[in-house]
Each structure stands twice: as C-alpha cells, then as structure tokens.
Residue, then its C-alpha position, 0 to 999 in steps of 0.5 A: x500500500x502506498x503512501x497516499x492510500x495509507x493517509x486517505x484511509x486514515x482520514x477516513x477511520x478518523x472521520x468515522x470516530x468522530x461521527x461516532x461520537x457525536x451521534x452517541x452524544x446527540x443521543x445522551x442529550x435527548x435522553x437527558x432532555x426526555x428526562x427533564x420534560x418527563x419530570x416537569x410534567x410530574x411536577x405540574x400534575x402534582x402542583x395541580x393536586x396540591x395548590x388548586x383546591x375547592x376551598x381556594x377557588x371559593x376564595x375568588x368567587x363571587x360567593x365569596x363577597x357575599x351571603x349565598x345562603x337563604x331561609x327555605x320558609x322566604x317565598x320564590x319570589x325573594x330568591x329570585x330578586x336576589x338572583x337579579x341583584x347578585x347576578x349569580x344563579x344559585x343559593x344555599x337554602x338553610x332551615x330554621x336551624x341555620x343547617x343546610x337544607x338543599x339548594x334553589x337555582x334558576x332553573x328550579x324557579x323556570x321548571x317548577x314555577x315559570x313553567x308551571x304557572x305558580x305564582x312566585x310570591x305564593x310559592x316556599x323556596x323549600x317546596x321547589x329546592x333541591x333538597x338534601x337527600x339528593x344533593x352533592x357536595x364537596x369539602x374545602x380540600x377536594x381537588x378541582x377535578x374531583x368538582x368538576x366530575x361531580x358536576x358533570x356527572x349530574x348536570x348540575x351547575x352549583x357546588x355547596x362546600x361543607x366541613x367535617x361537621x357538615x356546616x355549609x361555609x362556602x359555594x361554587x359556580x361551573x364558572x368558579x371550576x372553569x376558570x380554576x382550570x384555565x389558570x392551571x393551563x396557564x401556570x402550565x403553558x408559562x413552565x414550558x415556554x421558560x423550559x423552551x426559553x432556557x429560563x427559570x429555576x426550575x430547570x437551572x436557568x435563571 
C-alpha cells in the first residue's frame, strides 16, 4: 500500500470516530432532555393536586363577597330578586336551624314555577329546592377535578362546600371550576415556554 492510500484511509477511520461520537452524544442529550420534560410534567400534575383546591377557588368567587345562603320558609319570589341583584344563579337554602337544607337555582324557579304557572310570591323556596337527600357536595380540600366530575356527572351547575361537621361555609359556580382550570393551563403553558426559553429555576436557568 502506498503512501497516499495509507493517509486517505486514515482520514477516513478518523472521520468515522468522530461521527461516532457525536451521534452517541446527540443521543445522551435527548435522553437527558426526555428526562427533564418527563419530570416537569410530574411536577405540574402534582402542583395541580396540591395548590388548586375547592376551598381556594371559593376564595375568588363571587360567593365569596357575599351571603349565598337563604331561609327555605322566604317565598320564590325573594330568591329570585336576589338572583337579579347578585347576578349569580344559585343559593344555599338553610332551615330554621341555620343547617343546610338543599339548594334553589334558576332553573328550579323556570321548571317548577315559570313553567308551571305558580305564582312566585305564593310559592316556599323549600317546596321547589333541591333538597338534601339528593344533593352533592364537596369539602374545602377536594381537588378541582374531583368538582368538576361531580358536576358533570349530574348536570348540575352549583357546588355547596361543607366541613367535617357538615356546616355549609362556602359555594361554587361551573364558572368558579372553569376558570380554576384555565389558570392551571396557564401556570402550565408559562413552565414550558421558560423550559423552551432556557429560563427559570426550575430547570437551572435563571
């Protein structure tokens, strides 16, 4: 072999090493980056169970800033000025006790009343309201998602919070769920987009 075929084949070993190397580099890189995406969607699923709760959700709601509950003996009609000067579409009924007893809804008031042709001052919210036996209700550390199952489930558009010793203290709205679930999207989505920025604490940036 002379000495211009042993250079050439040299050359072309060494370029082979050198390929070799950067795809096995390459390949550790992605493994890495597999492994730091996989971790932050760990991460942001577990941030969703332990910061959005019902109990902090009922913190921003309308109901929050208000009374939401009403005695069941007060005529339809009251619920319904109420509904009007809240611009909310549901209450917590209480009976003579301060212990809840259902909840009154617009659409009781259309369904059972309007509809109906019952006069709204003639009619007891307690005749009309959901009663008890077939209402559900959440506790103040129920996830969000667990809320919004238990809505979608029965159609139903208003949640009750209770404590452990079934005292009502808060209320919650589908809006109320709605807009929980958009500001986790959006806590999410903010994460990503400093990943792709190459920002942030969380993956050693910033």
């Amino acid at each position: 072999m002379n000495r211009a075929a042993t250079t050439l084949l040299r050359l072309t070993s060494s370029r082979s090493g050198l390929m070799s190397s950067s795809v096995t580099q390459l390949s550790s890189s992605a493994t890495r980056f597999a492994g730091v995406v996989s971790s932050s969607r760990r991460s942001m699923g577990t941030s969703l169970i332990e910061v959005d709760d019902a109990g902090d959700t009922f913190k921003k709601s309308c109901y929050f800033e208000m009374d939401f509950t009403i005695s069941e003996d007060a005529m339809v009609y009251e619920a319904v000025q109420r509904f009007a000067a809240f611009d909310v579409g549901a209450f917590v009924t209480l009976d003579a006790n301060g212990n809840i007893s259902g909840v009154i809804s617009e659409r009781d008031y259309i369904n059972k009343v309007a509809l109906l042709g019952r006069k709204s001052k003639d009619t007891k919210i307690k005749e009309i309201s959901t009663r008890t036996a077939n209402l559900l209700t959440a506790k103040p550390e129920d996830s969000i998602d667990d809320c919004m199952k238990k809505m979608l489930e029965k159609s139903i558009r208003h949640l009750p919070l209770l404590d452990d010793k079934g005292k009502v203290i808060g209320m919650l709205s589908i809006k109320d769920i709605v807009r929980a679930v958009m500001a986790e999207k959006e806590k999410q989505l903010k994460i990503l987009s400093d990943f792709a920025l190459g920002k942030g604490g969380h993956f050693g940036g910033e």
